[in-house]
N, C-alpha and C positions, 0 to 999 in steps of 0.2 A: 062263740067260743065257750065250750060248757067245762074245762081246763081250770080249774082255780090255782091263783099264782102266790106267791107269797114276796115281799119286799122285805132284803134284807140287809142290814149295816155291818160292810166288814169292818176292823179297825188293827193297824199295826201293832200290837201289845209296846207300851212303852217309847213308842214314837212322839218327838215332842220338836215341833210340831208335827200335829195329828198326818200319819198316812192311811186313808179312811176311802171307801168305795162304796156306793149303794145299789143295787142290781134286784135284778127281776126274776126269777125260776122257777118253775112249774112246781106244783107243790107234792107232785110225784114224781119229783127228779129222786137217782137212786147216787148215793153220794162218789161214787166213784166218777160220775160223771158232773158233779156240785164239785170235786176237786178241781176237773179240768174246765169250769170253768171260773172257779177262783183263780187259778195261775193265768187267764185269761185277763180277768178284770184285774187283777193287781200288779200283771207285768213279770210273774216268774219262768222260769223256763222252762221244768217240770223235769229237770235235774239230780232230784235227789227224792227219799221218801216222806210221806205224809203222815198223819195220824186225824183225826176226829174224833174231840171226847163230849160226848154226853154224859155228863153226871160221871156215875159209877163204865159206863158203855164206851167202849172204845174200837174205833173200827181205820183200818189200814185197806192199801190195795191186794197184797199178797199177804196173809197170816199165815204164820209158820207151828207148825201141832207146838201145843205148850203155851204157846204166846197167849195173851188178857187177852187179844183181840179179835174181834169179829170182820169179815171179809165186806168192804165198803160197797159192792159190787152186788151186795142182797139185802142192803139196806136203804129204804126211803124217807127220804126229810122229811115228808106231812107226815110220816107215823111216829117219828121221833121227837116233832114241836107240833105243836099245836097253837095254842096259843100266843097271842101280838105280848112281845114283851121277853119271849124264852129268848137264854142265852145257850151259846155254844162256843165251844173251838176248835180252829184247825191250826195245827202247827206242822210247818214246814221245812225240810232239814235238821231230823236228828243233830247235826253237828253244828249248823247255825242257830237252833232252835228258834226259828220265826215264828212267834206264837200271834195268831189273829182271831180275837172274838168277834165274835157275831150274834145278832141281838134280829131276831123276828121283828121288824115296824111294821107291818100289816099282813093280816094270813086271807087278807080279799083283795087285793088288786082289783079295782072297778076296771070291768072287762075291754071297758071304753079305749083304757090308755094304754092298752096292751099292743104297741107295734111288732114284736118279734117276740117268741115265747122265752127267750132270753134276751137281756137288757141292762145297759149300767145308764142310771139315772142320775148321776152325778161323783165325782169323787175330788179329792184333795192329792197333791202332792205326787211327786216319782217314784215310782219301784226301789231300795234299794238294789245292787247288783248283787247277782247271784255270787256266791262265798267269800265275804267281802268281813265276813266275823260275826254277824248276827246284832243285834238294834246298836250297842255300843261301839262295835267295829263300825256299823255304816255310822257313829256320830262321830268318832276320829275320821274317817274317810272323807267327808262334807268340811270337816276342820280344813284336813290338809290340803284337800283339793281349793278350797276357798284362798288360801293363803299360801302365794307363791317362796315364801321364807319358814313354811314347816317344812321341819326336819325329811317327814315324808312326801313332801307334795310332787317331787320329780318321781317318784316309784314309783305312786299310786295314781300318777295321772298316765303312765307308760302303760300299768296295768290294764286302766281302764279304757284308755284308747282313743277317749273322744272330751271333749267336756262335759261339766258336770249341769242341768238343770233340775236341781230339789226338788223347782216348784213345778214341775211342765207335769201335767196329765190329760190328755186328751181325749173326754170318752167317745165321741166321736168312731175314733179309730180302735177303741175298745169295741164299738158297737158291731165295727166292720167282721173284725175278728169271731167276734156269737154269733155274726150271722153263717160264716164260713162255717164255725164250728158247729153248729144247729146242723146242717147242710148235711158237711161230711157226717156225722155222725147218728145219721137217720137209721131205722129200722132196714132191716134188708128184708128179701125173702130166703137167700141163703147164706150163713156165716162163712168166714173163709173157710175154715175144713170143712166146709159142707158140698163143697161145688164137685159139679160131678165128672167124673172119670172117664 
């Protein structure tokens, strides 16, 4: 595999305790596709829009004329970090503002341990649910939910549907998911508008 990968650390901005992912990706993955598979390894549903800022650089899926932003979709992560150590972020849901840094732990993956070109090598903790208020809203939501005598806990348990486990993350079943997602989302030889008539 002549591929070089990079190992990266997501982490919940403001999550206490930490909700933290570690994952594997090609180090010419182009970030539009580093998106779908952050809502991947951390459990979101890909609901609402995204941003990634580097530095002064910030790049989106759709940039509209005017907007800071650059189109995610012509941009690549090994030309953007280089170095074991750069940070980054992505924040998810303008209105939740889920903000998750990301920090480079290694830009050489030894080729050895490389089972699937994408990979979650370990994480912590459950996904908030998607528009639940953003890191403060899901720490009232875990309150209420935990304790059948808050005020909210018959709403937000109606809302939510099922019960609550903080701690459950299974990357396992993450793993299943990249592999799907690797899969479905291979090179073609022709694009959908391309097929012929």
């Amino acid at each position: 595999m002549t591929e070089l990968f990079f190992l990266l650390k997501i982490t919940l901005a403001e999550s206490s305790p930490e909700i933290w992912r570690k994952f594997v990706v090609p180090k010419s993955i182009s970030l539009d596709r580093l998106h779908d598979v952050i809502q991947i390894v951390m459990g979101w549903q890909d609901y609402h829009q995204h941003e990634f800022v580097f530095g002064e650089k910030h790049f989106t899926e759709f940039p509209q004329k005017g907007d800071p932003f650059k189109p995610s979709s012509k941009a690549v992560l090994g030309k953007l970090v280089k170095r074991k150590g750069a940070t980054f972020s992505y924040i998810y849901d303008w209105g939740d503002d889920w903000t998750h840094e990301l920090v480079v732990e290694e830009t050489k993956v030894d080729p050895r341990l490389i089972r699937e070109p994408l990979f979650c090598t370990a994480g912590g903790r459950a996904c908030p649910p998607e528009d639940v208020g953003g890191i403060f809203g899901y720490q009232e939501f875990c309150e209420a939910m935990s304790k059948p005598k808050h005020p909210r806990h018959k709403e937000l348990k109606e809302w939510y549907g099922k019960p609550l486990d903080a701690e459950y993350f299974n990357p396992a079943l993450v793993n299943q998911e990249l592999v799907k997602y690797w899969r479905w989302s291979r090179d073609r030889v022709l694009n959908w508008n391309q097929f012929p008539v």
